[in-house]
Each structure stands twice: as C-alpha cells, then as structure tokens.
DSSP file (Angstrom, degrees, kcal/mol; ACC not computed):
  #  RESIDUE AA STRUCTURE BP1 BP2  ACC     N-H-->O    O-->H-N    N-H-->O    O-->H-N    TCO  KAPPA ALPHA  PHI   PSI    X-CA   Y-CA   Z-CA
    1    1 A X              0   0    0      0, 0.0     2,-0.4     0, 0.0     0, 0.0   0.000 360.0 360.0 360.0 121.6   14.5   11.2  -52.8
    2    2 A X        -     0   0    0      0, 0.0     2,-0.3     0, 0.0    39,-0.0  -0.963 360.0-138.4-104.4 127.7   17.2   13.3  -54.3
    3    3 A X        +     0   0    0     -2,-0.4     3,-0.1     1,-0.1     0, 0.0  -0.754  18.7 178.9 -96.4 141.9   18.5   12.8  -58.0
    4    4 A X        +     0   0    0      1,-0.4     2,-0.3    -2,-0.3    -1,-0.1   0.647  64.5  25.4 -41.2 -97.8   21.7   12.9  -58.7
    5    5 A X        +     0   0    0      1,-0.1    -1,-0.4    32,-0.0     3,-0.1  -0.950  53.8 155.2-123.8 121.0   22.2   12.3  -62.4
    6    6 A X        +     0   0    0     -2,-0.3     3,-0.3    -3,-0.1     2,-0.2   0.361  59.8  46.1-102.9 -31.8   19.7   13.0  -64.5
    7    7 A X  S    S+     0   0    0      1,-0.1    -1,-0.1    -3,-0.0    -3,-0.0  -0.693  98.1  23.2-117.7 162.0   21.3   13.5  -67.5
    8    8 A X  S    S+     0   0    0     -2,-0.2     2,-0.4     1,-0.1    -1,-0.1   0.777  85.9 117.9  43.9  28.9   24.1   11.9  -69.8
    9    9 A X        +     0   0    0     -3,-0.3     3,-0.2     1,-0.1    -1,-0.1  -0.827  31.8 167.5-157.8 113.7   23.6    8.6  -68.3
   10   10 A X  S    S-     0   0    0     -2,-0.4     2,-0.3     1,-0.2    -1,-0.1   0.972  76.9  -2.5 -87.0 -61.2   22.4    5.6  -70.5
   11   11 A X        -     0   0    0      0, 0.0    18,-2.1     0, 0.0     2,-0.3  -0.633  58.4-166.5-139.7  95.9   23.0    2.3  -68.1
   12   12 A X  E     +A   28   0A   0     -2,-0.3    16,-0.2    16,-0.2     3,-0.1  -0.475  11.9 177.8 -65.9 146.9   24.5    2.9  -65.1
   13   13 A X  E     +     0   0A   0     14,-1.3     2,-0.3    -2,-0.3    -1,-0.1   0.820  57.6  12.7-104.8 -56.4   25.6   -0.9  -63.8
   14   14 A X  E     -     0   0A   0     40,-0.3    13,-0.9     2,-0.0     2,-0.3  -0.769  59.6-173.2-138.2 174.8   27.3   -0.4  -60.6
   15   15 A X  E     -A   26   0A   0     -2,-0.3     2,-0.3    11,-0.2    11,-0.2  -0.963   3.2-179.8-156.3 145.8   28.1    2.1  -57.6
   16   16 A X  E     -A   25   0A   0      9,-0.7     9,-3.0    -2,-0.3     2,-0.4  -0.931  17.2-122.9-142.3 175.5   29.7    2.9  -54.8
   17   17 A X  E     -A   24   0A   0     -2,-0.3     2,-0.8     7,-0.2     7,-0.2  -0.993   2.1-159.0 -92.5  99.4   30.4    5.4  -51.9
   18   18 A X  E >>> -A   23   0A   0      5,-2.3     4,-2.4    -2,-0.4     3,-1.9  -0.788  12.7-175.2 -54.3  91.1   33.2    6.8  -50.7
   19   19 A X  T 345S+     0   0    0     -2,-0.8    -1,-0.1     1,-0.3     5,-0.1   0.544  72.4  59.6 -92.3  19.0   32.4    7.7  -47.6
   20   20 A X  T 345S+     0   0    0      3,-0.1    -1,-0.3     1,-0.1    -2,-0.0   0.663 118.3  28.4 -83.9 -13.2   35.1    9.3  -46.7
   21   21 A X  T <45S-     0   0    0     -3,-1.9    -2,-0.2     2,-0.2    -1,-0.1   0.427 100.1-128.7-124.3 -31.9   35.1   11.7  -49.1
   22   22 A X  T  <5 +     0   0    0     -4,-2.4    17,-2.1     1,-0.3     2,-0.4   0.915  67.0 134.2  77.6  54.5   30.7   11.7  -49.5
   23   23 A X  E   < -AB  18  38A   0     -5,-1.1    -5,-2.3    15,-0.2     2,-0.3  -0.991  51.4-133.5-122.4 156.0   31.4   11.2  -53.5
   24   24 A X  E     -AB  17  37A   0     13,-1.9    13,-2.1    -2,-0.4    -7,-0.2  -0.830  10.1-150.6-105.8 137.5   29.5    8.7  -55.5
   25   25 A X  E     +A   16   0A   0     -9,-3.0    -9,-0.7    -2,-0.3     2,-0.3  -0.695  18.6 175.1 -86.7 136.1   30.9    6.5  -57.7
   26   26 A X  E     -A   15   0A   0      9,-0.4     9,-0.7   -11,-0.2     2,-0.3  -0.921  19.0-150.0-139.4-163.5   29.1    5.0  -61.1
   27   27 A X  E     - C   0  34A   0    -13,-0.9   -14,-1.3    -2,-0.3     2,-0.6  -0.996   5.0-164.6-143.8 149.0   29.6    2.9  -64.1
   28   28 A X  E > > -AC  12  33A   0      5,-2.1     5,-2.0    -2,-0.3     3,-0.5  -0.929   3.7-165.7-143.4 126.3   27.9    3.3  -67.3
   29   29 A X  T 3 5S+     0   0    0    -18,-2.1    -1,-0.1    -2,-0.6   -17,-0.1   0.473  85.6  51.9 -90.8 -18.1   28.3    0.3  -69.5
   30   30 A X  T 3 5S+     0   0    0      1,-0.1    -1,-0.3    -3,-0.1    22,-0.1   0.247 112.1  43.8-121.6  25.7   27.2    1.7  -72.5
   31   31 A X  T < 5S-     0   0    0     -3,-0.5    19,-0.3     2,-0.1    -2,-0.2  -0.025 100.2-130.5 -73.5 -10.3   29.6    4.9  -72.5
   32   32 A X  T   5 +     0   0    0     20,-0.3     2,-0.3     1,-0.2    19,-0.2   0.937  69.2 118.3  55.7  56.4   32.3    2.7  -71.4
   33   33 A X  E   < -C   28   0A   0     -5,-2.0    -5,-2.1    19,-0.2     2,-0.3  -0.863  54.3-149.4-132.2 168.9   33.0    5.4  -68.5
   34   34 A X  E     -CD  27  48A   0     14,-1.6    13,-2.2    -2,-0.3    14,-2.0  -0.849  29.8-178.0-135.7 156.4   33.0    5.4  -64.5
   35   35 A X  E     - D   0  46A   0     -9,-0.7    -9,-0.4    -2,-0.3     2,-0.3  -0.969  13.2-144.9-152.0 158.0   32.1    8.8  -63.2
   36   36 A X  E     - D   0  45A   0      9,-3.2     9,-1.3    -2,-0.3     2,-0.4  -0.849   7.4-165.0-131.2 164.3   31.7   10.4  -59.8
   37   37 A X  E     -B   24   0A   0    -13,-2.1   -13,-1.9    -2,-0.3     2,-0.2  -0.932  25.6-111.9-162.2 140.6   29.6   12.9  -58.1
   38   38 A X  E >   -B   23   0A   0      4,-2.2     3,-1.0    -2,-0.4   -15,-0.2  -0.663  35.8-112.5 -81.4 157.2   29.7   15.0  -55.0
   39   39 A X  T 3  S+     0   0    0    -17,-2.1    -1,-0.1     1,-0.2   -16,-0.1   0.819 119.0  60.0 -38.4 -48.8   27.0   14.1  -52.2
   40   40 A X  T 3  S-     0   0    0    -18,-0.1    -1,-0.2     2,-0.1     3,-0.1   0.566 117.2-114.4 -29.7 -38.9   25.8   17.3  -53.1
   41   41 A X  S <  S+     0   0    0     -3,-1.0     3,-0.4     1,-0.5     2,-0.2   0.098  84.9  97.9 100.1  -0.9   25.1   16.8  -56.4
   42   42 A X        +     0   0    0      1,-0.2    -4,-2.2    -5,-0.1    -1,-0.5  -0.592  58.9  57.5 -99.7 172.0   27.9   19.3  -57.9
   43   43 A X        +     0   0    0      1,-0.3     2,-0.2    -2,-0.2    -1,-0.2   0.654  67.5 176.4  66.8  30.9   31.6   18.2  -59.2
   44   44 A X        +     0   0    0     -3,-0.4    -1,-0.3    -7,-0.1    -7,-0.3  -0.531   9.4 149.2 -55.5 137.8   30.5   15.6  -61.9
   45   45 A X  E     -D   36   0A   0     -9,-1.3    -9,-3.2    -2,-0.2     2,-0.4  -0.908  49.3-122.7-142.7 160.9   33.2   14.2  -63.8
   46   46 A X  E     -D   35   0A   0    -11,-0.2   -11,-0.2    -2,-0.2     3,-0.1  -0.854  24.0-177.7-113.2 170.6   34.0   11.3  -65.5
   47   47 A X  E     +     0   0A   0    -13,-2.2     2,-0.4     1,-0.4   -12,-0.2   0.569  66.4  39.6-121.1  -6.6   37.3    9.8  -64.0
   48   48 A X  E     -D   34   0A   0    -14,-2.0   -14,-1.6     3,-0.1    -1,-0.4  -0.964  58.8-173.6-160.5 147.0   37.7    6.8  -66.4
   49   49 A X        +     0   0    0     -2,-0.4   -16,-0.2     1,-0.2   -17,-0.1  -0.553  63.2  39.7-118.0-171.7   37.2    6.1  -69.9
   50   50 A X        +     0   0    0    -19,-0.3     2,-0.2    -2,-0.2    -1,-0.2   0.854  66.0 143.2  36.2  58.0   37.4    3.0  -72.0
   51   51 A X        -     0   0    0    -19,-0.2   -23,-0.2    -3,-0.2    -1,-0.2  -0.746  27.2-175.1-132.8  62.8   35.8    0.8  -69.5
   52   52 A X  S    S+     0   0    0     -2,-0.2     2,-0.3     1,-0.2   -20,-0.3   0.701  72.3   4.8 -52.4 -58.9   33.9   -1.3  -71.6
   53   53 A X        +     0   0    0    -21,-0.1    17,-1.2   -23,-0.1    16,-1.2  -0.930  69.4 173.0-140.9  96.0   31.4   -4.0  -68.9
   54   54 A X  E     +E   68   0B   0     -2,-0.3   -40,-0.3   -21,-0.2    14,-0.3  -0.937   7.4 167.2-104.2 118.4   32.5   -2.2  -65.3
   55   55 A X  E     +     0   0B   0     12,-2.0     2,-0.5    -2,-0.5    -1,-0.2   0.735  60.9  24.0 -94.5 -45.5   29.8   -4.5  -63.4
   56   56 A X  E     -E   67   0B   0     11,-1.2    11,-0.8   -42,-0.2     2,-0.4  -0.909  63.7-173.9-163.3 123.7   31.2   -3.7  -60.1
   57   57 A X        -     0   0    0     -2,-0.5     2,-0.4     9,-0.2     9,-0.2  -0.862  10.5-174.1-109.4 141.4   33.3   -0.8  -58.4
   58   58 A X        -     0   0    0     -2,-0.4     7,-1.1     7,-0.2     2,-0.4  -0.984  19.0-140.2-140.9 150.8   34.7   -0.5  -54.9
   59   59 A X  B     +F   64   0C   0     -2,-0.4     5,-0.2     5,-0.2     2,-0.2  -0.793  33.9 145.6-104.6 130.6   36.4    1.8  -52.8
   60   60 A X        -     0   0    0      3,-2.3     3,-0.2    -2,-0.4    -2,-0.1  -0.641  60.2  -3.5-164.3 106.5   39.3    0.8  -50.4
   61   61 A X  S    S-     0   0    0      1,-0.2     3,-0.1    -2,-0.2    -1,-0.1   0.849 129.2 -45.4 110.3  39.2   42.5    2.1  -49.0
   62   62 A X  S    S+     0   0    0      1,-0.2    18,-2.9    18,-0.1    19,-0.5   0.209 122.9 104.0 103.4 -18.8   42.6    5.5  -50.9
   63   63 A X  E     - G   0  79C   0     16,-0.3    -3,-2.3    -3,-0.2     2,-0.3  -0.803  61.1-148.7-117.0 145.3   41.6    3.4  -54.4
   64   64 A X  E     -FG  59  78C   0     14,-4.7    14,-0.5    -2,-0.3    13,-0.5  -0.801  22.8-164.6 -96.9 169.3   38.7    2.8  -56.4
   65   65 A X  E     -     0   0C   0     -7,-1.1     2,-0.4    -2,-0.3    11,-0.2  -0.723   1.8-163.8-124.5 167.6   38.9   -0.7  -57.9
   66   66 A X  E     - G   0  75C   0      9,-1.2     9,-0.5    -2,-0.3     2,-0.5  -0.989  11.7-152.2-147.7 153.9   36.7   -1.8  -60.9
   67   67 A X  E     -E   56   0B   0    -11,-0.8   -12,-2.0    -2,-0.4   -11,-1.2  -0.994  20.8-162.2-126.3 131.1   35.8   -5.5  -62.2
   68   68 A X  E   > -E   54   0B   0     -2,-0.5     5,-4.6   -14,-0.3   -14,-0.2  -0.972  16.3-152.5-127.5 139.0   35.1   -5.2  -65.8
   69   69 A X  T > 5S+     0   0    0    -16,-1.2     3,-1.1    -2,-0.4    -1,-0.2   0.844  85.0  75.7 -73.7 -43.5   33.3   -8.0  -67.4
   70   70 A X  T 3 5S+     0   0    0    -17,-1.2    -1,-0.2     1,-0.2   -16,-0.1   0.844 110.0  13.0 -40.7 -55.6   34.9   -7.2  -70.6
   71   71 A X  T 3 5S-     0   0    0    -18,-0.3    -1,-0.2     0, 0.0    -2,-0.2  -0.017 108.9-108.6-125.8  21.6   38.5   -8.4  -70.4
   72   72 A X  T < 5S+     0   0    0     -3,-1.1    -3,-0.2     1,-0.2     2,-0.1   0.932  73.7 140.9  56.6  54.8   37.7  -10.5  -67.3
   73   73 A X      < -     0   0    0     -5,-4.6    -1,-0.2     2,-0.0    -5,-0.0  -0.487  52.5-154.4-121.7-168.9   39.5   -8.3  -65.2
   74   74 A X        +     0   0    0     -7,-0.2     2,-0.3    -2,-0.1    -7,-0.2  -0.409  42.1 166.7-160.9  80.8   39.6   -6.4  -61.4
   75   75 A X  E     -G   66   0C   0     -9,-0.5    -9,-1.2   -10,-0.1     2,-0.6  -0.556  39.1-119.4-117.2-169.1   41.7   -3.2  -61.6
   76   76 A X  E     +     0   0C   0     -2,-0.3   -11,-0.2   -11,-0.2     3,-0.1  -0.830  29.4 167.6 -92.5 103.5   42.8    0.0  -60.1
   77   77 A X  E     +     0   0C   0     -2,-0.6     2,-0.2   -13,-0.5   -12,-0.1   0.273  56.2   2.3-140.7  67.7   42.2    3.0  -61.8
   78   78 A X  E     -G   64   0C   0    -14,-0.5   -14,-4.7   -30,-0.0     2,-0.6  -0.544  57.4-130.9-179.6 167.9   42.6    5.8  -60.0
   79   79 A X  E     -G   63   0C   0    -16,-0.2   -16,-0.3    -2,-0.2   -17,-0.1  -0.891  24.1-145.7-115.2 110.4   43.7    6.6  -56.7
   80   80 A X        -     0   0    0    -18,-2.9     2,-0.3    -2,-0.6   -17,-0.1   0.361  61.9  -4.3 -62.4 -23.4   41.4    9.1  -54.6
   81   81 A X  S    S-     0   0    0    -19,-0.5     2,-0.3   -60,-0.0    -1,-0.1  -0.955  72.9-100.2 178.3 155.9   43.0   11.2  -52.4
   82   82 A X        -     0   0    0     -2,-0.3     2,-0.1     1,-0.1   -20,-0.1  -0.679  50.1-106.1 -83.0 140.0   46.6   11.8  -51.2
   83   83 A X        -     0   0    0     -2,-0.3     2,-0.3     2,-0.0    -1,-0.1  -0.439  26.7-140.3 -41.7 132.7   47.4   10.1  -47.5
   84   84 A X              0   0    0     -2,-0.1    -1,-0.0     1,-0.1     0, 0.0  -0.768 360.0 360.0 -95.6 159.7   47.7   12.4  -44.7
   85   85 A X              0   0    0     -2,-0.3    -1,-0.1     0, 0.0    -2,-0.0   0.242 360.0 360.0-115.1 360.0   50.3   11.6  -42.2
C-alpha cells in the first residue's frame, strides 16, 4: 500500500485516473475542492474550487468532468493536457 494524501483531506467522495497522464484525481466534499496528484505522490494541487457535492469525477477526451450533487449538475472543469497532432 502506498498513501497518497495524508494530509489536508477531510472527505474525499470520488476519484479517478488518468491514465494517460498517471495523475489521480479526488474530490473533497467538505472543502468544496477537486485536487490531483502525481502517481508518484509529488505535484499536489488543487485544480478546482467551489465545488460544493462533487460525488463523481471522470476523465475523457483531454477533460475531467465532475457531477456535483449540489446544483444537480455534470460539468467540465478543466481541460488536461494540450492535443498533440
């Protein structure tokens, strides 16, 4: 078992993978944030605030998506990595 996050994180709710990228995704419901991690465990950040109930995140097509319970929503916010051609 390797930890992660240890610290600064009250209830994470959801997660995902990128595996394209090997960074972890989370949500913490009661910080209203999503935040990311390398595979490694270095490069936390958080990447979205004011994200009141995100229950479930996913990654697809360069985007992460979130469904937030709050305002009964499913939206984009933020986009992961530039396209290569």
């Amino acid at each position: 078992i390797t930890y992660l996050v240890t610290t600064q994180i009250i209830r994470p709710e959801a997660i995902t993978i990128d595996f394209s990228t090997d960074e972890v995704y989370w949500s913490d419901t009661i910080r209203d944030t999503v935040e990311a991690i390398s595979w490694d465990g270095s490069r936390r950040r958080t990447v979205a605030r004011n994200i009141p109930k995100a229950i479930s995140l996913l990654t697809v097509d360069n985007y992460l998506y979130v469904m937030d319970r709050a305002f009964l929503s499913v939206k984009t916010v933020l986009r992961l990595r530039q396209l290569s051609l």
